[in-house]
C-alpha positions as YAML, in Angstrom:
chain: A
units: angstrom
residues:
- id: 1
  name: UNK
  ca: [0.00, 0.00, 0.00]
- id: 2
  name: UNK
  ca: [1.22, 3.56, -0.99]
- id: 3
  name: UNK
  ca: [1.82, 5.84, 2.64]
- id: 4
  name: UNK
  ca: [-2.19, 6.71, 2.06]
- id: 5
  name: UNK
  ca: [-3.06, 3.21, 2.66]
- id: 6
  name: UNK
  ca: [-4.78, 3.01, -0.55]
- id: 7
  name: UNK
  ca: [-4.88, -0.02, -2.09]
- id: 8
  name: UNK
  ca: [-2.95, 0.49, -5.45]
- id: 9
  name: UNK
  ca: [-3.12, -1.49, -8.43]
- id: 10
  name: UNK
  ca: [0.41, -3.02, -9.58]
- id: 11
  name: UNK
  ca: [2.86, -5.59, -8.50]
- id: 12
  name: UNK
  ca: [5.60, -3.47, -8.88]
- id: 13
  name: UNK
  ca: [5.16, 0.00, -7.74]
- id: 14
  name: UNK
  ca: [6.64, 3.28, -8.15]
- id: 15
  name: UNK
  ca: [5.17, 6.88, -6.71]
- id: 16
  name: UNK
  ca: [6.56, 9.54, -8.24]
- id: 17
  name: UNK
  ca: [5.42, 13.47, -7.92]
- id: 18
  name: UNK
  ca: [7.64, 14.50, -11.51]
- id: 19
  name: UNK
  ca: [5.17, 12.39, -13.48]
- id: 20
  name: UNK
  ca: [6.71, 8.97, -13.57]
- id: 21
  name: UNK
  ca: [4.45, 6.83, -11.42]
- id: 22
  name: UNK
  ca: [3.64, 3.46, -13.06]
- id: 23
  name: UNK
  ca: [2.49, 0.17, -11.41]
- id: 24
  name: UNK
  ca: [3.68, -3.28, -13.36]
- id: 25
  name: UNK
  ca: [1.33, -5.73, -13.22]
- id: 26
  name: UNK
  ca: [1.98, -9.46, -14.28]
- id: 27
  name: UNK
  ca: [-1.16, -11.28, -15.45]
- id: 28
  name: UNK
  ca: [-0.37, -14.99, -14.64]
- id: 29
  name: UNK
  ca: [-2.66, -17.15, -17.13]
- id: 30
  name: UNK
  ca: [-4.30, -14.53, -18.89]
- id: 31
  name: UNK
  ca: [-0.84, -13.58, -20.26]
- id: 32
  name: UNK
  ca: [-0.80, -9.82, -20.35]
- id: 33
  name: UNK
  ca: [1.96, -7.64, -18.33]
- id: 34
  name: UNK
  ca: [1.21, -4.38, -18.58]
- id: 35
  name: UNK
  ca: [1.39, -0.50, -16.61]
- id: 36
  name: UNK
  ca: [-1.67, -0.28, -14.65]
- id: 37
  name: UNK
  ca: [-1.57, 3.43, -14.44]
- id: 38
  name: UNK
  ca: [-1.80, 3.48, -18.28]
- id: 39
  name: UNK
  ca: [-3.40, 0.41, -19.01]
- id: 40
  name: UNK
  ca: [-4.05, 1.01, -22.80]
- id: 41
  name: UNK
  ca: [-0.20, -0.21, -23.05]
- id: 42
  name: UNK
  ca: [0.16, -4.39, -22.39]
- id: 43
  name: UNK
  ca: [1.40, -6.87, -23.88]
- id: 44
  name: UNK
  ca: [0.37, -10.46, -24.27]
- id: 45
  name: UNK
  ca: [3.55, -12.31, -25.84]
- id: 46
  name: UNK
  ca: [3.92, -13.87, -21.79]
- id: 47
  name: UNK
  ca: [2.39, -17.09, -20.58]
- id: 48
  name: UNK
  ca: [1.73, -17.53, -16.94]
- id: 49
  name: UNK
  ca: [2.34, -20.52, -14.92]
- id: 50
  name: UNK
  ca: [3.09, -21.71, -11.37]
- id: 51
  name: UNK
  ca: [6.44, -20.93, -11.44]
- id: 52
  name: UNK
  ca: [8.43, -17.93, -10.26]
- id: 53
  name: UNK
  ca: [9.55, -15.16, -12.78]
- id: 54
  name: UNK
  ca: [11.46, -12.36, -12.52]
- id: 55
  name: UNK
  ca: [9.79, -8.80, -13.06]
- id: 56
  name: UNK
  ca: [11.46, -5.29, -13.08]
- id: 57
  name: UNK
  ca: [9.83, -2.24, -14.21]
- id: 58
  name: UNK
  ca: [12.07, 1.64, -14.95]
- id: 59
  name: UNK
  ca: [10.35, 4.41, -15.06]
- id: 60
  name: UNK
  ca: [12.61, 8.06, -15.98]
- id: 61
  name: UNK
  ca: [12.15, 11.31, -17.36]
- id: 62
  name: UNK
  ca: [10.14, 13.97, -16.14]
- id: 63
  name: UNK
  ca: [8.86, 15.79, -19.28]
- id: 64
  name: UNK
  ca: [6.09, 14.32, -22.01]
- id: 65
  name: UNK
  ca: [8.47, 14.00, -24.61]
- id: 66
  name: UNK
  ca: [10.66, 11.83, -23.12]
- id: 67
  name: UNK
  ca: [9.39, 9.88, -20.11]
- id: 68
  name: UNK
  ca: [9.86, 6.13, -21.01]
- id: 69
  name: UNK
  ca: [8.37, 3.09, -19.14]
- id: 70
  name: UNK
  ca: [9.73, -0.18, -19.44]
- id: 71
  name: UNK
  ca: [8.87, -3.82, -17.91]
- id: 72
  name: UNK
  ca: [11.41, -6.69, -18.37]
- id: 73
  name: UNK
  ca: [10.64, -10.25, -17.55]
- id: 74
  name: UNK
  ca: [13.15, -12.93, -16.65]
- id: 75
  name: UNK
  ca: [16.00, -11.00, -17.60]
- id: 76
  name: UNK
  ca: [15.74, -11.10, -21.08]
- id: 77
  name: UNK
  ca: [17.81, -7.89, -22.09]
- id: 78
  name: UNK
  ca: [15.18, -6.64, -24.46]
- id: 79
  name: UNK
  ca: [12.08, -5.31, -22.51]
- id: 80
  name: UNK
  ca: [8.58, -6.62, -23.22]
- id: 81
  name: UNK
  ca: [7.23, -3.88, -22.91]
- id: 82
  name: UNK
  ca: [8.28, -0.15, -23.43]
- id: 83
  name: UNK
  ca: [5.98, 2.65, -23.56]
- id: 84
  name: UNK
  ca: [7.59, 5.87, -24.92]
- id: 85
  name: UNK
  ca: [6.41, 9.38, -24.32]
- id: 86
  name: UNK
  ca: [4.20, 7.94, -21.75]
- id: 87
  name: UNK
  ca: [1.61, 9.76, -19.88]
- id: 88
  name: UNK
  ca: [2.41, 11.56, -16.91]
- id: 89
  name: UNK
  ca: [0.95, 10.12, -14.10]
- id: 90
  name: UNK
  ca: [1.69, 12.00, -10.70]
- id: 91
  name: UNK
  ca: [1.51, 10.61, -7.03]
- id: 92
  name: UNK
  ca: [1.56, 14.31, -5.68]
- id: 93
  name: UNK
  ca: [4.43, 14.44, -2.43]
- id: 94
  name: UNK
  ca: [5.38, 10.75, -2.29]
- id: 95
  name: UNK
  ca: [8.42, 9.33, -4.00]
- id: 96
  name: UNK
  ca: [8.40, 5.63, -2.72]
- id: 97
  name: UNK
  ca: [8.76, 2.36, -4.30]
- id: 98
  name: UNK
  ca: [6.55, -0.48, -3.28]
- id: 99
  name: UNK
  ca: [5.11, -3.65, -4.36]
- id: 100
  name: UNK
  ca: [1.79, -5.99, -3.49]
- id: 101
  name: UNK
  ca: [-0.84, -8.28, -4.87]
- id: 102
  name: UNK
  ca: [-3.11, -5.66, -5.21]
- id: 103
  name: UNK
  ca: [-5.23, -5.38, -8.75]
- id: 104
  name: UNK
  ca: [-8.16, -3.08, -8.74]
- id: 105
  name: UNK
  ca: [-11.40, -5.07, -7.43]
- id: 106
  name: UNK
  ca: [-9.86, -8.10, -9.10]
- id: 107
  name: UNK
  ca: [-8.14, -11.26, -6.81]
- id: 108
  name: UNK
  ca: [-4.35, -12.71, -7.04]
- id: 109
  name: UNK
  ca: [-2.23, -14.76, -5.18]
- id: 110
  name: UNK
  ca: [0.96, -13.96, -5.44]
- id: 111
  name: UNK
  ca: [4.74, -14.75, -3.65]
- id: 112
  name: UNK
  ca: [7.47, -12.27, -3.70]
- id: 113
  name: UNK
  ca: [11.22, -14.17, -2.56]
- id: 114
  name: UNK
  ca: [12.64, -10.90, -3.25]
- id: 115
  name: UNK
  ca: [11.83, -7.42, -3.85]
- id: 116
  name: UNK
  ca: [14.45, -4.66, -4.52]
- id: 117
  name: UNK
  ca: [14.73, -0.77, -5.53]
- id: 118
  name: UNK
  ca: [16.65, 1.91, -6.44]
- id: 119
  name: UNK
  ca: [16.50, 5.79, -7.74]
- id: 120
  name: UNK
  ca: [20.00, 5.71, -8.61]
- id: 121
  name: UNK
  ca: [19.13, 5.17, -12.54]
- id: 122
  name: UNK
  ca: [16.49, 3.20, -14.79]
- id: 123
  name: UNK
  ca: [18.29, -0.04, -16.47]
- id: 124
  name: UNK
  ca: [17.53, -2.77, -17.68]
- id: 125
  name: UNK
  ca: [19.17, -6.52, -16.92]
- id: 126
  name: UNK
  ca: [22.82, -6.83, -18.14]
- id: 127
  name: UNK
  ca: [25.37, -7.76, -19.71]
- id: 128
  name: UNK
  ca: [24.68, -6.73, -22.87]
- id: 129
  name: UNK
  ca: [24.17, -9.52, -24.78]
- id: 130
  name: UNK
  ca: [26.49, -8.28, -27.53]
- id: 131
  name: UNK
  ca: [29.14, -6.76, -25.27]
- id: 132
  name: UNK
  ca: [29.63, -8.60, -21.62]
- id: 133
  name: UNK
  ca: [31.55, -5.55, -20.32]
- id: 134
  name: UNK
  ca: [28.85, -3.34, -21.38]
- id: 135
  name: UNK
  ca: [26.61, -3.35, -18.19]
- id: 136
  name: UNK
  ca: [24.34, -0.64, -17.52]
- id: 137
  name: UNK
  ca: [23.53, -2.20, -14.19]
- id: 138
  name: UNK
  ca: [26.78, -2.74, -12.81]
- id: 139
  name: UNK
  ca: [27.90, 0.80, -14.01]
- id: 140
  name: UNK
  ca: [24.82, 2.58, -12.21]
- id: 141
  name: UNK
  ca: [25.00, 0.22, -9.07]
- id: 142
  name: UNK
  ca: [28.02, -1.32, -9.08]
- id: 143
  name: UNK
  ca: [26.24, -4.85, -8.76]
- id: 144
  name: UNK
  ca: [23.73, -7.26, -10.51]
- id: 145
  name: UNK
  ca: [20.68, -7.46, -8.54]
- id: 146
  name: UNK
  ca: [20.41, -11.23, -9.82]
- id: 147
  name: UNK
  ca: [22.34, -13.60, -7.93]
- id: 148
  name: UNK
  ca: [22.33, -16.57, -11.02]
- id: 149
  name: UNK
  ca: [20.03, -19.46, -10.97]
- id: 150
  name: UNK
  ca: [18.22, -21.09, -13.58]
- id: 151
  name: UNK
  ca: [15.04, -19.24, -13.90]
- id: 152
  name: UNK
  ca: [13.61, -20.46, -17.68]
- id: 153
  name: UNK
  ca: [11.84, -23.54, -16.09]
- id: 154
  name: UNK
  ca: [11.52, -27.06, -18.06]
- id: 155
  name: UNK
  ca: [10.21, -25.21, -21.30]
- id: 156
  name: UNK
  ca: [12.61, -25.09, -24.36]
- id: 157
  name: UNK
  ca: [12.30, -22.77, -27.78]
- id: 158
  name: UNK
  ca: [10.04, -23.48, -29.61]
- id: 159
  name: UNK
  ca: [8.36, -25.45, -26.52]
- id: 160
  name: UNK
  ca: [7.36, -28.30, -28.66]
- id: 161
  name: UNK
  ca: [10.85, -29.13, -29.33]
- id: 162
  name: UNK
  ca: [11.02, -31.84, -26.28]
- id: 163
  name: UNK
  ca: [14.79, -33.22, -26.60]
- id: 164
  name: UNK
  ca: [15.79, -29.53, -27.42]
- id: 165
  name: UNK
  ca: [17.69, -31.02, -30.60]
- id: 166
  name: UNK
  ca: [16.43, -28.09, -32.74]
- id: 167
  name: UNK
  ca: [14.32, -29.72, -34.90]
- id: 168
  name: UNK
  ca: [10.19, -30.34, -34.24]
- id: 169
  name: UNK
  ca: [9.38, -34.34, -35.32]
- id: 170
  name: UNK
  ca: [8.57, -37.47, -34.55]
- id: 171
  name: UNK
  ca: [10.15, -38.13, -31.20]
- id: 172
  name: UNK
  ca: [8.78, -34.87, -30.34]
- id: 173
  name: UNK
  ca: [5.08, -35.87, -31.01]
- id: 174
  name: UNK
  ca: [5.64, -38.67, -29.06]
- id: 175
  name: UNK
  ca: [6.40, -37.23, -25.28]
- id: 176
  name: UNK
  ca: [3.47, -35.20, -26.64]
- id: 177
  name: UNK
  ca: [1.28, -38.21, -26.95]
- id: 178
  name: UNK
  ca: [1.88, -39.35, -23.64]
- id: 179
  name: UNK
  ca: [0.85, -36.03, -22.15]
- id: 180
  name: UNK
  ca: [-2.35, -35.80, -23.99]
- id: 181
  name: UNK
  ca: [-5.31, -35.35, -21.68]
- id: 182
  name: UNK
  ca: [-8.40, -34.63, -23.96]
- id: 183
  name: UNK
  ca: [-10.20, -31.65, -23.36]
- id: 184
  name: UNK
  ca: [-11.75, -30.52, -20.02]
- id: 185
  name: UNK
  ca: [-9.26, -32.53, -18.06]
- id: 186
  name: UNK
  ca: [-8.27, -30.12, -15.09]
- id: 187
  name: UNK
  ca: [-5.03, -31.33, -14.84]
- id: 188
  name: UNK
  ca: [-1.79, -31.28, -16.73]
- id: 189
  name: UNK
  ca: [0.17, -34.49, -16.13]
- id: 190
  name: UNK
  ca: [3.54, -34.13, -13.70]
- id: 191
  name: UNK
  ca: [5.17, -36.87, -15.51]
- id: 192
  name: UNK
  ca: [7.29, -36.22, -17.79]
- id: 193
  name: UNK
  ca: [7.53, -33.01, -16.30]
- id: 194
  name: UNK
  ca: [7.57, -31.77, -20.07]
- id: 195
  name: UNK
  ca: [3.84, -31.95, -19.93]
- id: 196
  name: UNK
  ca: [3.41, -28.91, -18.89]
- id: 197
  name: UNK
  ca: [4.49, -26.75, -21.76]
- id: 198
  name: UNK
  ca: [2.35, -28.51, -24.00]
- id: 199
  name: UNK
  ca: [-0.37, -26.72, -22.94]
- id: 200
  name: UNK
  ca: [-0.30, -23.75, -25.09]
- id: 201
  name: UNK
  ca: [-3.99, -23.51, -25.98]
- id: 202
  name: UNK
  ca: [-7.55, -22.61, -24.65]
- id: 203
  name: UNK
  ca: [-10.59, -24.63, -25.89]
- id: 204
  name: UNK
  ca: [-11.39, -22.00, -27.96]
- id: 205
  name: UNK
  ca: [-8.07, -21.68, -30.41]
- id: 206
  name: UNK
  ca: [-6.95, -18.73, -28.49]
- id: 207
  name: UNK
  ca: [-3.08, -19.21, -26.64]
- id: 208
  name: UNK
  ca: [-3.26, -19.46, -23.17]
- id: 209
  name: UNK
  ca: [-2.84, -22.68, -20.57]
- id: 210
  name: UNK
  ca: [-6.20, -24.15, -19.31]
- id: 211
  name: UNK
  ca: [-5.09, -27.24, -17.79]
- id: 212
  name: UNK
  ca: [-4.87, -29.88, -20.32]
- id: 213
  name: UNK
  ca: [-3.52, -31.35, -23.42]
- id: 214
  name: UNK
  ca: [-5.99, -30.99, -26.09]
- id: 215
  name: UNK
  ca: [-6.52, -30.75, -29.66]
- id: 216
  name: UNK
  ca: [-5.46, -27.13, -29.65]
- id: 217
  name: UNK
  ca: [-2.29, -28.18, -28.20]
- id: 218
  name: UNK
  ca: [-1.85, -30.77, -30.60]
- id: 219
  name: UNK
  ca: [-2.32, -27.66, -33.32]
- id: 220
  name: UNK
  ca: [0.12, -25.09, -31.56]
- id: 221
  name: UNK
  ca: [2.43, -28.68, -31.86]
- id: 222
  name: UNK
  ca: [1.37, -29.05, -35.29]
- id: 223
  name: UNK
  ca: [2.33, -25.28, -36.16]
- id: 224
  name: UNK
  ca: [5.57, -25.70, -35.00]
- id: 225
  name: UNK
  ca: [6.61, -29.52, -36.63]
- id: 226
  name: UNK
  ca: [9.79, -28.97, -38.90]
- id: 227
  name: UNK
  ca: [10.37, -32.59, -39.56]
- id: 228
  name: UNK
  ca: [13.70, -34.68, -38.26]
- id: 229
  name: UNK
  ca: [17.07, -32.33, -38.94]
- id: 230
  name: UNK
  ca: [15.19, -29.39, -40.29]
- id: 231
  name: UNK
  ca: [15.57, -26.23, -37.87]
- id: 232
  name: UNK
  ca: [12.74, -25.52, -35.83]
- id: 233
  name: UNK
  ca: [11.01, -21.96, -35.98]
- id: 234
  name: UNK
  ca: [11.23, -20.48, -32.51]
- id: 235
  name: UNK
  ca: [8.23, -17.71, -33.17]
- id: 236
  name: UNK
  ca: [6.19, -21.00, -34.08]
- id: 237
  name: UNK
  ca: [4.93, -20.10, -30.72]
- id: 238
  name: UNK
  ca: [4.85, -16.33, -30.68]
- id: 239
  name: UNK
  ca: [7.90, -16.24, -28.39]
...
């Protein structure tokens, strides 16, 4: 809660009285991320799951023309979602940073391990993928805020690419077979642990995880097949 004891909507929260508040919001299975104080801006290229992910959210710059707002996830070094000239938004007197599992009149569940903050600088997760010594992070703080770990979960790219050989084919089809539920079945199989990111579709076509392994997961599968050798496509999937 803000020093008002308002409830606030966003996971991630910053106050700001120069016009840079914003509120990051991560939408678990309906798959949208986006800045709750300006929630035209979201994204939907995210799945949610049970697992823990890694969120950040910048805010800087004070004037219209060039106050940016960006949300990383998982520290992927490109944001997923950046919202130039964004609107000013002002929490008048407070400059705090906070975070909750508050969202409107709406319900989550949600566990934080770790939360951290800083107004020493907006940056997004380094090294640069191009340039290791180029570190935005480490320049501004001196530090990475992540400590290492293996944060991706059991999922590979494209996720129907099981044995993660780079191809989409036969042996592929086959874990999947084994973790096909039908429709309607409420549960995703725990073994092979795989299971799990075969579930890429509602029941109505639409991407999204509704606790099985259906036909529509057998068509994301099917979008993504490349045949034994052949390189995969890793936006089969939209990631």
């Amino acid at each position: 809660m803000p020093p008002g004891g308002t409830p606030q909507n966003g996971n991630l929260i910053i106050w700001n009285d120069a016009g840079i508040c914003s509120g990051a919001v991560w939408g678990g299975e309906n798959r949208l991320v986006w800045d709750a104080r300006r929630p035209e801006n979201y994204t939907t290229a995210l799945y949610g799951d049970d697992r823990y992910h890694i969120l950040r959210l910048t805010a800087v710059g004070a004037g219209d023309a060039d106050r940016v707002v960006k949300i990383y996830l998982d520290e992927e070094e490109e944001a997923v979602l950046t919202i130039e000239n964004a609107l000013r938004v002002t929490e008048e007197g407070n400059d705090y940073l906070g975070f909750g599992a508050t969202l409107g009149q709406a319900t989550q569940t949600l566990y934080f391990d770790w939360v951290t903050g800083t107004n020493a600088g907006a940056f997004g997760p380094g090294p640069d993928a191009q340039d290791p010594d180029d570190n935005d992070e480490v320049a501004c703080i001196g530090m990475s805020l992540f400590g290492g770990g293996d944060i991706s979960g059991p999922c590979h790219d494209p996720f129907a690419d099981w044995d993660e050989d780079l191809d989409v084919d036969q042996n592929d089809f086959a874990v999947f077979q084994v973790c096909f539920t039908g429709s309607g079945a409420g549960q995703v199989p725990t073994d092979p642990e795989y299971c799990v990111c075969f579930d890429q579709r509602n029941d109505d076509g639409q991407p999204g995880r509704d606790d099985d392994i259906g036909p529509f997961g057998l068509g994301a599968c099917e979008d993504c097949a490349s045949g034994s050798d052949m390189s995969g496509d890793a936006l089969c999937d939209g990631g």
